[in-house]
N, C-alpha and C positions, 0 to 999 in steps of 0.2 A: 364699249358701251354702244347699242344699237342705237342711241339717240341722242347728239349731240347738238347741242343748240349754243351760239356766241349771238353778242351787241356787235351791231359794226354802222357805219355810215355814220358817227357820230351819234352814235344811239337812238338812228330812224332806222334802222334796219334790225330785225331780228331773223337771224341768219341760223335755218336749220337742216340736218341730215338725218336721216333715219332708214335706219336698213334693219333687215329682219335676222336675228329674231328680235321682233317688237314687240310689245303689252300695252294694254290699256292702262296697266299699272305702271309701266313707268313713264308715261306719257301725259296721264293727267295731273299730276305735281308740277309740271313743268309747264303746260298749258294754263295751269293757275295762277301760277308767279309770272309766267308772260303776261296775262291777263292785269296783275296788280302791277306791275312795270309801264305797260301802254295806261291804264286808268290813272297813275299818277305821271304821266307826260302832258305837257300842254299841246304838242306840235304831232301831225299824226305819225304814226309807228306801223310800217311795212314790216310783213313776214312773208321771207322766201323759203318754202320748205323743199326740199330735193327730196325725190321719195323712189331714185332712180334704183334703189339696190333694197327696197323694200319690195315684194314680191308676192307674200301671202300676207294674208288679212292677220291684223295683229292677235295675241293671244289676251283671251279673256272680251272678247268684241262683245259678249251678250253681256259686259259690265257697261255697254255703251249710254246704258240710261242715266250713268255716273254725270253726263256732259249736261245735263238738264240744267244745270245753275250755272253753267257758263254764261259770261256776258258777250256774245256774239258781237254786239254791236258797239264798245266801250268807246267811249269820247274821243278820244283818239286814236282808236282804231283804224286802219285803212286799208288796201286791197292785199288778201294772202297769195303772193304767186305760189304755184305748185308745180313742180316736177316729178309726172308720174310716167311708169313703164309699166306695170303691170294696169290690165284692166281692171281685176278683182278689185285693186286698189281704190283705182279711180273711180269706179261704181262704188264705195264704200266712203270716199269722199265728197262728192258730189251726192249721195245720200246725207251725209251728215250737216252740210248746206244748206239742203232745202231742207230739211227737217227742223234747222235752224230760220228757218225762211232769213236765210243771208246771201244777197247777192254777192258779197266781199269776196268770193274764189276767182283766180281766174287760172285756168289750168292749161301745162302747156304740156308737149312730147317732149321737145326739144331744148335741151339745158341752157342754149347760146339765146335762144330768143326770149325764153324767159328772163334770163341776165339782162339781157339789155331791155326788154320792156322794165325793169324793176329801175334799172338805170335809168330811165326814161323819168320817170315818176319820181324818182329820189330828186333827180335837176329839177321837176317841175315844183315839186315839194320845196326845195331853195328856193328858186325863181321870185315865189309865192311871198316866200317870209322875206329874204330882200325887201320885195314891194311894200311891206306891211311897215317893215322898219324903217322904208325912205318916206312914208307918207307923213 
């Protein structure tokens, strides 16, 4: 399956792969139920998507108008890291961003520092809810 998506970090993390061949078809089923997963979480929900073995643009992209009713910005949503190697890609996601007028991307080259920026943010994400719970 080009597109493999798990729960992880105690289900603040939605942890994704995707390599080509891709579709829009199989892509936005799964982008809808992440979407109804983080809308019914109270605490926010990080998405790391790796998109190192994705390379061309996915099939069916002119169904792109499909993503109109997405909720970009759901209650607890929070920053999507992205790991891209292809340009085409990256111009095609960072298109879909702003199109969204959603700062929430933040996109790396590099696999390790994305990891660890996400690490970063999942601790500070604890950090947070500790302090909320000791108060």
């Amino acid at each position: 399956m080009p597109i493999k998506q798990e729960v992880q970090a105690d289900g603040r993390l939605m942890y994704w792969e995707i390599a080509d061949p891709w579709s829009m078809d199989d892509l936005i089923p799964k982008i809808d139920a992440v979407n109804q997963f983080i809308n019914e979480s109270s605490e926010p929900i990080y998405s790391f998507v790796d998109l190192r073995q994705a390379k061309e643009l996915p099939r069916g992209i002119a169904s792109i108008h499909k993503i109109r009713h997405w909720n970009w910005s759901p209650q607890a949503g929070a920053e999507v890291i992205l790991v891209i190697s292809s340009a085409a890609v990256k111009a095609m996601i960072q298109l879909l961003f702003r199109l969204a007028r959603s700062q929430r991307a933040v996109i790396f080259d590099d696999y390790a520092a994305a990891w660890d920026y996400t690490q970063q943010l999942l601790q500070q994400g604890s950090a947070q809810q500790e302090n909320k719970a000791g108060s």
